[in-house]
C-alpha positions as CSV (number, residue, x, y, z in Angstrom):
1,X,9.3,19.4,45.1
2,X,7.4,16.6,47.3
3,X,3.8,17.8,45.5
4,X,5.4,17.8,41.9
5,X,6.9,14.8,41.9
6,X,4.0,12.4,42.2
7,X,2.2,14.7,39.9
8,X,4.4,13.5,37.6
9,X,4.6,10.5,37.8
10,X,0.7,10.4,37.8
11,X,0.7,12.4,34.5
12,X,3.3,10.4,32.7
13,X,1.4,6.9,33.5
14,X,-1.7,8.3,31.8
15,X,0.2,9.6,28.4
16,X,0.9,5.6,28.3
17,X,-2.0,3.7,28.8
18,X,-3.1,2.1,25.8
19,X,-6.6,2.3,26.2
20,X,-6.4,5.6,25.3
21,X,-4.4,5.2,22.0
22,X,-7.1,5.5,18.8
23,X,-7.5,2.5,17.3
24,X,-6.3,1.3,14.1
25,X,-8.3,2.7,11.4
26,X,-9.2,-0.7,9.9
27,X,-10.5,-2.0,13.1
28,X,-14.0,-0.1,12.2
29,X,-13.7,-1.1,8.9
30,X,-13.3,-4.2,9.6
31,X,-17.0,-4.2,11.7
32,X,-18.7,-2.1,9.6
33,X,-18.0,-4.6,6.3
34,X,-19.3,-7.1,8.3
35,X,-16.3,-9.7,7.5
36,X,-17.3,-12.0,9.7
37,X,-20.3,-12.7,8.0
38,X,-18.9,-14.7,5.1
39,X,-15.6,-15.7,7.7
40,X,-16.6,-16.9,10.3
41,X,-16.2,-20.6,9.5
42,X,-12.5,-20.1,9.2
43,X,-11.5,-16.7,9.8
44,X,-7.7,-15.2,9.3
45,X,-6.6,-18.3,6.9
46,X,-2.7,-17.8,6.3
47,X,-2.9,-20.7,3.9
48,X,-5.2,-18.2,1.5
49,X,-3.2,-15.4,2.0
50,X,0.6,-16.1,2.2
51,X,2.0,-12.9,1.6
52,X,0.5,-9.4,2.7
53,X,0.3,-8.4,-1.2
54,X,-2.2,-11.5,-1.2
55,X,-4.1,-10.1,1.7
56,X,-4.5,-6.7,0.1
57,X,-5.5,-8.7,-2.9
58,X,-7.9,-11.1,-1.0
59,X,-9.5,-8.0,0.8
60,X,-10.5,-5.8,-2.6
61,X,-11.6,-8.8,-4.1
62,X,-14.0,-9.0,-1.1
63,X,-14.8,-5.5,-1.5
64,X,-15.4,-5.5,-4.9
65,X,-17.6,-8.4,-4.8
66,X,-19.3,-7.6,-2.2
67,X,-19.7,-3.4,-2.7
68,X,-19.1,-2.6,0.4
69,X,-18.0,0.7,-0.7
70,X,-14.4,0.9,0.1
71,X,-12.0,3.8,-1.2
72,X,-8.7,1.8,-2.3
73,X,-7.0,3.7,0.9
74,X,-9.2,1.9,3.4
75,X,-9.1,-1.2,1.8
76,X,-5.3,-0.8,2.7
77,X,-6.5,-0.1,5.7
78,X,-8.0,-2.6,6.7
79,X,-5.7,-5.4,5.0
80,X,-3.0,-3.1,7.6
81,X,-5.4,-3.9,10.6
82,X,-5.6,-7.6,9.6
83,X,-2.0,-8.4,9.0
84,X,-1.2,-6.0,12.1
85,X,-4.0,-8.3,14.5
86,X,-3.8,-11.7,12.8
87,X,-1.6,-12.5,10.3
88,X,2.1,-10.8,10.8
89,X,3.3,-11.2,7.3
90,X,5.9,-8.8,6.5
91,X,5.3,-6.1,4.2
92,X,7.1,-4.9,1.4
């Protein structure tokens, strides 16, 4: 009982560390579009994007401007990952 308890213990501190949750999907996307490129200036404006629906909005008219080759999913995606890390609007 003395060896299996700090076993356990050990065991159920690493199933909660966070560094070894995956990371939000948009979090790539978000490098890999290189949105800081064009952002960077003023970057995560809540006056631009009021609402999350705007956000989504906002993002695929980035994409679609800018043909970074985003599926309609990931552009969720990534507008999820922006609201999650920087904006906190509700969603619907």
């Amino acid at each position: 009982m003395k060896r299996s308890l700090p076993l356990t213990v050990l065991a159920s501190g690493l199933f909660s560390l966070p560094v070894l949750a995956e990371p939000h999907p948009g979090q790539e996307l978000h490098a890999s579009a290189n949105c800081m490129k064009c952002h960077a200036s003023q970057p995560y404006d809540p006056v631009k994007t009021p609402t999350y629906e705007k956000l989504v909005k906002a993002v695929a008219f980035c994409n679609n401007n800018l043909n970074t080759g985003m599926f309609e999913d990931e552009v969720e995606q990534l507008a999820d990952y922006l609201n999650q890390e920087y904006y906190k609007h509700p969603k619907p």
